[in-house]
C-alpha positions as a Markdown table, in Angstrom:
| # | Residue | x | y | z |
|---|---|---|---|---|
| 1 | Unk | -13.2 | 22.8 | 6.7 |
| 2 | Unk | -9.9 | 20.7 | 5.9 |
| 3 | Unk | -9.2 | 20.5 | 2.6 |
| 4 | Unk | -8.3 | 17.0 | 1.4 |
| 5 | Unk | -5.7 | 16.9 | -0.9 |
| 6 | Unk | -3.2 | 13.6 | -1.6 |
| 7 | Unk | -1.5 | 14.5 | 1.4 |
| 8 | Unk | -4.3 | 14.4 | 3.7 |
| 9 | Unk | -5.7 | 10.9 | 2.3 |
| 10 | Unk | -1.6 | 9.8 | 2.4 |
| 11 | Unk | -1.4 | 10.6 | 5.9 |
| 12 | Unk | -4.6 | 8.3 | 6.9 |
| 13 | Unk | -2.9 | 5.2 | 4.6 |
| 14 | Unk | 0.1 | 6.5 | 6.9 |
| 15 | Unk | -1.9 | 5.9 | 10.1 |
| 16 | Unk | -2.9 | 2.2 | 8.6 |
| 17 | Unk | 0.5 | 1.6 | 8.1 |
| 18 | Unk | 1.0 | 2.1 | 12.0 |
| 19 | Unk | -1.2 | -0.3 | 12.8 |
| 20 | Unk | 0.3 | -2.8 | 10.8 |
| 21 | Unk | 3.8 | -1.6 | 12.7 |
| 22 | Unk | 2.1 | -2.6 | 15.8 |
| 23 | Unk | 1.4 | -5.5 | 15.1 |
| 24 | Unk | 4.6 | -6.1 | 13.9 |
| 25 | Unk | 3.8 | -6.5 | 10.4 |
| 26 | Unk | 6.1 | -4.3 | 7.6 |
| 27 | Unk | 4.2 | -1.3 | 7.6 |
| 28 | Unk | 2.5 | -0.6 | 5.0 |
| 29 | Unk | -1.0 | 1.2 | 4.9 |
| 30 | Unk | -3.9 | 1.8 | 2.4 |
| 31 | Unk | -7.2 | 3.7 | 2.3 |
| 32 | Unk | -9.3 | 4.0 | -1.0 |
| 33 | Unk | -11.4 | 7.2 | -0.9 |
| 34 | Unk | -14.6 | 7.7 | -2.9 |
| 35 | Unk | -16.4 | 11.1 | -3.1 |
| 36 | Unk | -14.3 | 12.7 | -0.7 |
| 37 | Unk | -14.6 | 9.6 | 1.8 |
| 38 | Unk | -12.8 | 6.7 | 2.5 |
| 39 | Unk | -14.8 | 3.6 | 1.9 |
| 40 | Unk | -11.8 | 1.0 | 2.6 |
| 41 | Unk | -8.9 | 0.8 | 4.9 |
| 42 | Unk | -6.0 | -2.1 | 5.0 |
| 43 | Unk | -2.7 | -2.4 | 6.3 |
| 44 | Unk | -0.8 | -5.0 | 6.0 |
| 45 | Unk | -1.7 | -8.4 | 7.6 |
| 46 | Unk | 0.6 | -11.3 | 5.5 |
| 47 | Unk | 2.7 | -12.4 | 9.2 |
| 48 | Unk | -0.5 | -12.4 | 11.1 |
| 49 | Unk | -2.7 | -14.2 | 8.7 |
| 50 | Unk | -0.3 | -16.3 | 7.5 |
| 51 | Unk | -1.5 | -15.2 | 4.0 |
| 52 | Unk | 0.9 | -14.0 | 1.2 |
| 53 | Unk | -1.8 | -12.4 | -0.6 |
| 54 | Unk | -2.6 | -10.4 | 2.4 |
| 55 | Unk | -0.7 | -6.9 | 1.5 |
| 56 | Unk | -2.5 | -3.7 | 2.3 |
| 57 | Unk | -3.8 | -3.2 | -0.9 |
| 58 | Unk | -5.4 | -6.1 | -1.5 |
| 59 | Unk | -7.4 | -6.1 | 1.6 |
| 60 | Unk | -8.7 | -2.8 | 1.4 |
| 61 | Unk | -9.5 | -3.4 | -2.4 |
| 62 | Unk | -11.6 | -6.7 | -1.0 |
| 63 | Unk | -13.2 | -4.2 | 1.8 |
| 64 | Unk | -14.2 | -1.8 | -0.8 |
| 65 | Unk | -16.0 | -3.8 | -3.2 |
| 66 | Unk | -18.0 | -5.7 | -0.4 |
| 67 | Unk | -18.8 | -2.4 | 0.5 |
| 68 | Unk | -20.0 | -0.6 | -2.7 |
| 69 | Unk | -21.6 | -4.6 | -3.8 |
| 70 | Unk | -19.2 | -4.5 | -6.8 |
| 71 | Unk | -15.8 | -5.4 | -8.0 |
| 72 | Unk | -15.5 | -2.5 | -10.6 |
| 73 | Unk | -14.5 | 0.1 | -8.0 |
| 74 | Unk | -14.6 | 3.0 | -10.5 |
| 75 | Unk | -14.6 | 6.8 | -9.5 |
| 76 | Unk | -12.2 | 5.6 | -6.6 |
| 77 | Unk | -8.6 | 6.6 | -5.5 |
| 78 | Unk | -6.5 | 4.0 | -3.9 |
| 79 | Unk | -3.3 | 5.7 | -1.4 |
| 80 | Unk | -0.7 | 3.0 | -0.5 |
| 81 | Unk | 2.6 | 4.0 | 1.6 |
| 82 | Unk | 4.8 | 1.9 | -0.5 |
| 83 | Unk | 4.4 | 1.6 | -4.9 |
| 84 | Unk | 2.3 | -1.5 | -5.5 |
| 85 | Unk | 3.3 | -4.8 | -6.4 |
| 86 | Unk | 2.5 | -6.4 | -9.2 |
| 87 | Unk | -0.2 | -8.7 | -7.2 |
| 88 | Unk | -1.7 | -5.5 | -6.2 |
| 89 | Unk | -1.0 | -3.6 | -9.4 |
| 90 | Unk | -2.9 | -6.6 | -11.1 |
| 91 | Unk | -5.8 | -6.6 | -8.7 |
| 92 | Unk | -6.4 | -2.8 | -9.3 |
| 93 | Unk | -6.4 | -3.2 | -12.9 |
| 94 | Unk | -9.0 | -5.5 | -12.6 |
| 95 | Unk | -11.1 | -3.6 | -10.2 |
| 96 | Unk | -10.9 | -0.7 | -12.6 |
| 97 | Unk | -9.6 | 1.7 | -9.9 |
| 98 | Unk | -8.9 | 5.0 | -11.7 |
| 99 | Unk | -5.8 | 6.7 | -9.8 |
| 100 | Unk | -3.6 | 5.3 | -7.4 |
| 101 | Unk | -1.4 | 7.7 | -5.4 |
| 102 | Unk | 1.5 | 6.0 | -3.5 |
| 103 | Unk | 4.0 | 7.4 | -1.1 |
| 104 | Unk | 7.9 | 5.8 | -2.3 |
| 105 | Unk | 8.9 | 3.9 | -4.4 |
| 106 | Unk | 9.8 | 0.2 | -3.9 |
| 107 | Unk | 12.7 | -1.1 | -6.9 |
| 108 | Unk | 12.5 | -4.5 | -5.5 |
| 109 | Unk | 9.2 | -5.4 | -6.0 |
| 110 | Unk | 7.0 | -2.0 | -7.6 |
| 111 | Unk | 4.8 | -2.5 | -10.6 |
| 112 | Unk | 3.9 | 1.2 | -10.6 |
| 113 | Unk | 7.3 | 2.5 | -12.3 |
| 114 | Unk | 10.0 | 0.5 | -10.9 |
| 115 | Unk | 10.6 | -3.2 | -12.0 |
| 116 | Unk | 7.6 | -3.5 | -14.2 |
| 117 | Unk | 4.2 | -0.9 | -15.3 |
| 118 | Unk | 1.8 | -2.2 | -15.1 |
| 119 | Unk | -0.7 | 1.0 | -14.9 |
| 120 | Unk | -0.1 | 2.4 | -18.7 |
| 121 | Unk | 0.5 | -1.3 | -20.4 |
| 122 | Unk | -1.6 | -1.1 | -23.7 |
| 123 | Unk | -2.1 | -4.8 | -23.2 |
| 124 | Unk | -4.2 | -4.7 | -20.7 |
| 125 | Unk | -7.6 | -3.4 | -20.4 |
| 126 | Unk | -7.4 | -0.4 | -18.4 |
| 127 | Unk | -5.3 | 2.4 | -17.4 |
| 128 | Unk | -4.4 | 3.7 | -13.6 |
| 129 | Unk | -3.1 | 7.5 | -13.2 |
| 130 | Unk | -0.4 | 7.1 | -10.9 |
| 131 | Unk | 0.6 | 9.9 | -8.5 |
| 132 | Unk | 4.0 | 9.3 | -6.9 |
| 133 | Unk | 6.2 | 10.1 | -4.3 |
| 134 | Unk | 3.4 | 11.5 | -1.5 |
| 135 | Unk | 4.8 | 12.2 | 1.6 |
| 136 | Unk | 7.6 | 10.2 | 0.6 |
| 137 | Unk | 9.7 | 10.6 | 3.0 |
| 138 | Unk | 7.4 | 9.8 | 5.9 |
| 139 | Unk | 6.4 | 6.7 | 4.2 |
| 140 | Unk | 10.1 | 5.6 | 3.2 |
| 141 | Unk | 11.1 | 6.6 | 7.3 |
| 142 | Unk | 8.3 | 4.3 | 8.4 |
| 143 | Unk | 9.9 | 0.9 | 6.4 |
| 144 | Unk | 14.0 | 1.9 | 7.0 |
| 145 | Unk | 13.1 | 2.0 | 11.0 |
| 146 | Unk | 10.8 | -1.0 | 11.0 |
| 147 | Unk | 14.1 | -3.0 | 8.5 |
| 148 | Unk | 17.0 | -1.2 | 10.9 |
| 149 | Unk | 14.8 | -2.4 | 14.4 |
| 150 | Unk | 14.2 | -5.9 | 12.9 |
| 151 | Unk | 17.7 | -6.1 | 12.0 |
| 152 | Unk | 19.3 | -5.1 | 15.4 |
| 153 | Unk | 16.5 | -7.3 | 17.1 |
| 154 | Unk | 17.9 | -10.2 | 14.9 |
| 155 | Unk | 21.5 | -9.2 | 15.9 |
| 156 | Unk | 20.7 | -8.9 | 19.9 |
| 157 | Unk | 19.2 | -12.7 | 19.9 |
| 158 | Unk | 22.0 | -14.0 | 18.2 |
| 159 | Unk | 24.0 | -16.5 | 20.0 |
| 160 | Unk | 27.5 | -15.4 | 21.5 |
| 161 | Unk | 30.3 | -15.6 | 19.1 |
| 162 | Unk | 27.4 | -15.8 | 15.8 |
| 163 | Unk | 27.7 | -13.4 | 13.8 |
């Protein structure tokens, strides 16, 4: 029997992340796992959609609670590729999700540790454990080639002598 640690859950947000690659969305990937199963997938869907709200997180959060008939998703663990934002951070506050476990960190936008923190804020009425940095490099690899190929894509359709 496989033992599923952080690692094994990452590596299935890592696989949602793929699909959202494919379809040529930034790829970002999230699973939330209760008693050792995961009861929600998501990958990000905001180009597709047309949706801003449409990050992995916040799908798989919606997924989740249809499925357990309830928007206090206690005794769950969210995974997410890339920190949280504070959308996401904000929604999983709410849905009382007890750990999140994220893959890299994101200083543009994370509410998780990087810009803001959302998960320890006495202000608010719950805490999130946060579990950083799994399979970090996979997950950062996965958003610097999707930015570099969008880039040179960009570059190769520009017009002679634009630049």
């Amino acid at each position: 029997m496989i033992e599923k640690t952080h690692e094994y859950w990452m590596a299935r947000a890592i696989a949602e992340a793929s699909k959202a690659e494919g379809k040529g969305e930034v790829p970002i990937g999230c699973v939330i796992v209760r008693d050792d199963r995961i009861i929600a997938r998501g990958h990000n869907l905001r180009e597709t959609s047309r949706d801003p709200s449409a990050h992995a997180e916040m799908i798989a959060i919606r997924k989740a609670a249809r499925k357990l008939d309830s928007w206090r998703l206690l005794a769950t663990t969210l995974y997410v590729t890339l920190e949280p934002c504070s959308m996401c951070m904000g929604a999983i506050v709410l849905a009382r999700i007890p750990t999140v476990v994220f893959g890299c960190f994101d200083p543009k936008g994370g509410a998780a540790g990087s810009l803001f923190d959302f998960s320890n804020d006495p202000r608010l009425n719950h805490r999130v454990e946060l579990v950083s940095r799994v399979r970090e490099g996979e997950c950062s690899s996965l958003l610097t080639g999707f930015f570099a190929a969008l880039r040179r894509k960009r570059k190769n359709s520009l017009p002679v002598g634009a630049a």
